[in-house]
N, C-alpha and C positions, 0 to 999 in steps of 0.2 A: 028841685028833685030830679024834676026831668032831664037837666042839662048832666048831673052827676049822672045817670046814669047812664049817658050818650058817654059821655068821657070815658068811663068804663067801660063799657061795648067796646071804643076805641082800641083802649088799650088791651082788652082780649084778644079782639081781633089782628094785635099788630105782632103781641107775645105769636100766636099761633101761625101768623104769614111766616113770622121769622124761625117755627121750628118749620114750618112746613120747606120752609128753603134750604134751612140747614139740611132737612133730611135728604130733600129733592142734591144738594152736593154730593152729601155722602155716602148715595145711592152708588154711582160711576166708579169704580177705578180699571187702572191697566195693569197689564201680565206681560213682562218683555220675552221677547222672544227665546226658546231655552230657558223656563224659569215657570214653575207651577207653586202657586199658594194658596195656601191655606186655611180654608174658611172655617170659622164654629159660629153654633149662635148657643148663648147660654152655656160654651162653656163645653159646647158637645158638638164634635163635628160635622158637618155640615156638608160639606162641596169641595174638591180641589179646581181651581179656579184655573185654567188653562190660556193660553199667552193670547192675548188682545183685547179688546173692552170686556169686561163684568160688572156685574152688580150683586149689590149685597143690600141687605136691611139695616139701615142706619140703627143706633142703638140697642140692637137686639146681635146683631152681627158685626163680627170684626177677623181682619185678617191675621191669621196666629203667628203666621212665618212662611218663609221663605224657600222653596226648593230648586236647586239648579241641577240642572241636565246635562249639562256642560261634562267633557274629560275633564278630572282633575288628578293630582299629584300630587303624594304627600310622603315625604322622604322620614324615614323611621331609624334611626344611630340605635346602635345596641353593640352592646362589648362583653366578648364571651372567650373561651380559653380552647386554644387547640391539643390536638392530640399529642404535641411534643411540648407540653405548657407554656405555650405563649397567649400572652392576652392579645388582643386586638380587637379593635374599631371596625363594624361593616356600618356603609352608608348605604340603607335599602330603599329604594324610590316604588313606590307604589301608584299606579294607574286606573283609575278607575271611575267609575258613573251611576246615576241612579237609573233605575231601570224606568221607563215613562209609566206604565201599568204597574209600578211597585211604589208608590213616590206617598202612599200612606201606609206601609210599612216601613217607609225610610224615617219618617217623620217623625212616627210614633213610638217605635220598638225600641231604638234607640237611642239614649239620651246625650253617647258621645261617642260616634260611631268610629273618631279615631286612635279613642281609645282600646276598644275593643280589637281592632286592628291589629294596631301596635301588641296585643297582647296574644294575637295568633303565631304572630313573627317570633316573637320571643321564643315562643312554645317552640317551634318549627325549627327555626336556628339553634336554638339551644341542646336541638334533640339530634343534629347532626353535624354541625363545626367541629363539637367535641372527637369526634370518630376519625378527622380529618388533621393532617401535619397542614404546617402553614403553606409551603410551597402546593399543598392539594387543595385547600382551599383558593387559591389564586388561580390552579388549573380548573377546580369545577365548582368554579362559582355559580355560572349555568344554572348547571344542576340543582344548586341549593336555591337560586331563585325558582328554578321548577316546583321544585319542592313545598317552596312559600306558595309560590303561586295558587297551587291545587290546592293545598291548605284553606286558605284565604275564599276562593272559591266557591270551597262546598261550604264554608260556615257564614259567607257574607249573603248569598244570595237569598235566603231567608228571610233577609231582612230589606231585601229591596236592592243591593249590592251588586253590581257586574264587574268584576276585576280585567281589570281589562289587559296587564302588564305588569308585570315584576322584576325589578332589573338591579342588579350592586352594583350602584357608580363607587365605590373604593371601599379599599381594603386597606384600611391604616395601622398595622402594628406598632409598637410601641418604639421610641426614635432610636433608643440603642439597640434594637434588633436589628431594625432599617439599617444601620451604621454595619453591625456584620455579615450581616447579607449581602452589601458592597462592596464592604472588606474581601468574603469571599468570594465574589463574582472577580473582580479586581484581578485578588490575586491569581485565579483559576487559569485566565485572561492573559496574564504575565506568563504562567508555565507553558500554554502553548506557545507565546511570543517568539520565548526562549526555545521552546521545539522546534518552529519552523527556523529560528537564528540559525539553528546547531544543524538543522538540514540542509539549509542554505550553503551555510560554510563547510559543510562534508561535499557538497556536490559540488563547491567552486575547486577546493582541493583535490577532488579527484580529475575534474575536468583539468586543471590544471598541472597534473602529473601526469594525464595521458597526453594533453598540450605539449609536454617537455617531454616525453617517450617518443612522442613523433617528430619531433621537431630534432632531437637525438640522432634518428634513424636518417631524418635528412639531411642533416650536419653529415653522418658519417658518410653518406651517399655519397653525397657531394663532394667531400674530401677525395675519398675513392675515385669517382669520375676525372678531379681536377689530376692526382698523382697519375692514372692513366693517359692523361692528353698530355701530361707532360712528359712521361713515356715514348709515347709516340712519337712527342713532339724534336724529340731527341735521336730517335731514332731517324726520322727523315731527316734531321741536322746532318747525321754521322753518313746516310747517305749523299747525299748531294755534296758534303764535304769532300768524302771521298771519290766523287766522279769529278771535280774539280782538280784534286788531288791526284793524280796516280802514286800509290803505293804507301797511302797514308795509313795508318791503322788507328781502330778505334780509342785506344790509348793515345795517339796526335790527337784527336778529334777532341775527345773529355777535357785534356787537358787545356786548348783555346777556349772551351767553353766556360768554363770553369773560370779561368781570366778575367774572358770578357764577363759573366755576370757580375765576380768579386768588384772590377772596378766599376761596372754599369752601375750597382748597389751601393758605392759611397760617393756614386757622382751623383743622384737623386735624394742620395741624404743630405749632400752639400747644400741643394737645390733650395732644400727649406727654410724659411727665415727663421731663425733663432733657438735652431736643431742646435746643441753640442754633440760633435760627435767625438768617440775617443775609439782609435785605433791601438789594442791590444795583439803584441804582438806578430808585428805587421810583415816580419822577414821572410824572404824566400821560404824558409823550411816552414812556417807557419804555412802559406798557402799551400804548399806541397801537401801538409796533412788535412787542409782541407777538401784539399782536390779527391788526394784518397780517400774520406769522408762520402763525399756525393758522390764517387765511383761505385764504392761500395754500394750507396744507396739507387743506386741505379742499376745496380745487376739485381739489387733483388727483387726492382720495379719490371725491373726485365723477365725475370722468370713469372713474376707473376702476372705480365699481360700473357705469357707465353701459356700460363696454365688456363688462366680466363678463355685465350682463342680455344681449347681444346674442349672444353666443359661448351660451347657453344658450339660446337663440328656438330653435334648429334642434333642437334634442333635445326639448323642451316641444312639437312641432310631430310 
């Protein structure tokens, strides 16, 4: 009898070492760092258990959950219609943290705090897209995240919430809007192309007739100058002719010259390799009327260097 009841003592004693060690384990646990949990015991809260060793009472207590401290980020899609009825997609990224002195009203209050969320956005977008053309929503977007933002704000921190950031990474309309909105950009794009084409090409042509205006005026310059020196050039002919000459008159004089250029002129045409030339009318009276020809045009180069010198007396003066 004695021995059964040693055996039994044993085995009490070995059941109770082995709760006493279980307990003694799952006395300890750890809290990482950024990260606060959640102690109850029976079911009724307890302690929040803040980052590095704790302890809890094994079987009476247990850790309920998890809270992290950490920035997070949780992008919210909602599709709502603009003021010129178009649908479209906003992609809304939402930034935000539990507050460390808030982390058992985060825990508690809410049972899916991204829903709630999502359900401020909704409100908030909903209540102003509408008022807005598509192209003004793309300008104040901003603004409409401002808008959430504050929103979010004043309804989330009640609950333990710090919104920390509101931002629209995209604005996606529907893909045949997109398509005329390129369309239009496109072709807007094309009508200046063509305006500066059409200025371009008015300022080449005009450059281009004042180009040829000037270039006119110095053709005729030029002409002018050349028929003068040959003027001149003639007239010192006709003198030194005649100091050679006594008693030559300037009709002798035209008429050698006259001569000699006709022949100098079909001795330089000869000159050319594979010139044809054809002498039309080649007889004495032909050259005769050509002589008279360049006389003629020589008296009238003549009067008019003679009017030139006189229109220059007053300035020489």
């Amino acid at each position: 009898m004695s021995g059964e009841t040693n055996i039994a003592l044993i085995i009490i004693l070995a059941v109770l070492g082995f709760l006493v060690f279980l307990t003694i384990c799952f006395m300890p646990f750890m809290v990482q760092e950024k990260k606060n949990k959640i102690v109850q015991r029976l079911g009724k809260f307890r302690k929040v258990a803040k980052p590095g060793l704790n302890f809890k009472m094994p079987w009476i207590d247990w850790v309920a959950g998890d809270v992290s401290l950490r920035l997070q980020q949780w992008n919210v899609e909602i599709e709502t219609k603009t003021k010129d009825d178009v649908f479209t997609k906003l992609i809304i990224a939402i930034q935000f943290q539990i507050l460390p002195d808030k982390v058992l009203e985060a825990f508690y209050k809410l049972t899916n705090p991204h829903q709630q969320m999502q359900s401020f956005v909704f409100n908030t977008v909903r209540a102003q897209v509408p008022k807005m053309t598509l192209d003004e929503v793309f300008e104040k977007k901003d603004d409409v995240a401002q808008s959430v933002m504050e929103e979010l704000k004043g309804k989330m921190a009640e609950y333990g919430y710090e919104i920390i950031a509101v931002l629209i990474n995209d604005i996606d309309p529907d893909a045949k809007v997109k398509q005329a909105m390129n369309e239009v950009n496109a072709q807007e794009r094309l009508r200046k192309a063509a305006e500066h084409r059409g200025e371009a090409a008015k300022i080449l042509q005009v450059k281009e007739a004042e180009g040829g205006m000037e270039s006119k005026i110095l053709q005729g310059k030029g002409i002018a100058g050349e028929r003068l020196a040959i003027v001149d050039g003639l007239e010192r002919s006709i003198e030194l002719f005649q100091k050679g000459i006594p008693g030559a008159t300037a009709k002798d004089v035209m008429d050698v010259l006259i001569l000699t250029q006709y022949f100098d002129t079909l001795t330089k045409l000869g000159e050319k390799s594979g010139t044809r030339l054809i002498v039309l009318n080649s007889t004495p009276g032909a050259v005769s009327d050509i002589k008279q020809q360049i006389t003629e045009a020589f008296l009238v180069g003549s009067e008019g260097h003679e009017q030139a010198g006189k229109d220059k007396a007053p300035e020489a003066k």
